[in-house]
C-alpha positions as semicolon CSV with decimal commas, in nm:
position;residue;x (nm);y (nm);z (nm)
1;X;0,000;0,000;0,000
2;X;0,140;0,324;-0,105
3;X;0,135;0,604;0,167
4;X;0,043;0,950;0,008
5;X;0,281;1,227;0,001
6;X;0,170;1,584;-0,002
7;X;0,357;1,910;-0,134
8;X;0,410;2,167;0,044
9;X;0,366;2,535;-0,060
10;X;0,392;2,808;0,115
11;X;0,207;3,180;0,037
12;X;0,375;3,512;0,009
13;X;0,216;3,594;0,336
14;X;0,371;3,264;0,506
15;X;0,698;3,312;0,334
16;X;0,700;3,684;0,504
17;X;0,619;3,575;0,843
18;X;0,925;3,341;0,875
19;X;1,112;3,612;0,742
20;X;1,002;3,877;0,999
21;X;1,041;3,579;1,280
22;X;1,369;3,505;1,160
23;X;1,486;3,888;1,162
24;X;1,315;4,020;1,509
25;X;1,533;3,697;1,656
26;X;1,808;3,712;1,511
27;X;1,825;4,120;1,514
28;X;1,634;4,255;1,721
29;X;1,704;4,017;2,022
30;X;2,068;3,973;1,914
31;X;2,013;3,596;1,928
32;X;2,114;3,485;1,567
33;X;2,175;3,089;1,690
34;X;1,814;3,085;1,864
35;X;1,692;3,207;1,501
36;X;1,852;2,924;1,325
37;X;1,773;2,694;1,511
38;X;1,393;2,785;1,548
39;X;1,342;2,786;1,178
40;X;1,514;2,440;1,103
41;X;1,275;2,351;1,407
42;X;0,964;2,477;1,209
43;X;1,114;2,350;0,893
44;X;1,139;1,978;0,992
45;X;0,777;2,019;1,215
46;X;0,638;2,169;0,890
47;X;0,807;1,856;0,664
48;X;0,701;1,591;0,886
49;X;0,315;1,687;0,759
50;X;0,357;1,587;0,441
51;X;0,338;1,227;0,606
52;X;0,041;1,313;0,812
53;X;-0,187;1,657;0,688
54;X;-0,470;1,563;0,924
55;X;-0,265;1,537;1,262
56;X;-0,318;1,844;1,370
57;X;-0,642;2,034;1,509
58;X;-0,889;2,162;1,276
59;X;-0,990;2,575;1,384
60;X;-1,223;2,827;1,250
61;X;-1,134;3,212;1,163
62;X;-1,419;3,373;1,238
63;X;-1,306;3,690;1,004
64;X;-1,210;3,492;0,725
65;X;-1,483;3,274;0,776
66;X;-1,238;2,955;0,691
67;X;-1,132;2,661;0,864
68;X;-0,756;2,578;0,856
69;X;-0,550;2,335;1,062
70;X;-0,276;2,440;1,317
71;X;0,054;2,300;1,410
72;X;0,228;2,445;1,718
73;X;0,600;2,478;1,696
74;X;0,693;2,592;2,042
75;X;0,566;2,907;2,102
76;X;0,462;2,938;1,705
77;X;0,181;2,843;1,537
78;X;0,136;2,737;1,181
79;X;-0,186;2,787;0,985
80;X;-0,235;2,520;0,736
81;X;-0,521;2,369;0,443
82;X;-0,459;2,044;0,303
83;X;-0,609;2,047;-0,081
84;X;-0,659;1,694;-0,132
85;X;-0,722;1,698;-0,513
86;X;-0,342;1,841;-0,559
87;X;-0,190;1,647;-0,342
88;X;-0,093;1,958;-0,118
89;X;-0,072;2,148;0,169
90;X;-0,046;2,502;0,171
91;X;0,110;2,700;0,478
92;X;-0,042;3,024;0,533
93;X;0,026;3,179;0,831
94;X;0,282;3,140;1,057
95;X;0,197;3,369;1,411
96;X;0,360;3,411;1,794
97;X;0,131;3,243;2,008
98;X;0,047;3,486;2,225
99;X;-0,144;3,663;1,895
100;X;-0,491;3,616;1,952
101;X;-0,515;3,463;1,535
102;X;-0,913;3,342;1,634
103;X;-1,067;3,629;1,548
């Protein structure tokens, strides 16, 4: 029995977040090994779906009126759809945790 594999694609909007997470770490905290290491720790969290897409909890945006998934990469969290028909799982958002991303 073959197991699936997904794709992984990330959005502009995903792509940015990382970025700024990356920089207010690595610049702004002056803690450039605790920014390398966090995003090859959100990198192999955010690999490991392409195994399993449905692990993680399904939640509802209220103001985008859509329901993604979310995968929690210590105090991150990682706003995901899986698109069955292409094989594929977009990221979307990546947010501190302490950002209330419900509403």
């Amino acid at each position: 029995m073959d197991i699936k594999k997904y794709n992984i694609i990330f959005t502009d909007m995903a792509k940015q977040d990382l970025k700024e997470i990356y920089n207010y770490i690595f610049e702004k905290l002056a803690e450039p090994q605790i920014a390398i290491k966090l995003m090859k720790k959100i990198e192999a969290k955010i690999i490991q779906l392409k195994d399993e897409p449905y692990r993680c909890m399904e939640i509802h945006i209220k103001s985008k009126n859509k329901v993604y998934r979310r995968l929690v990469v210590e105090n991150y969290v990682v706003l995901y759809r899986v698109i069955e028909e292409k094989g594929q799982i977009t990221i979307f958002h990546i947010f501190n945790s302490r950002k209330n991303y419900l509403e």
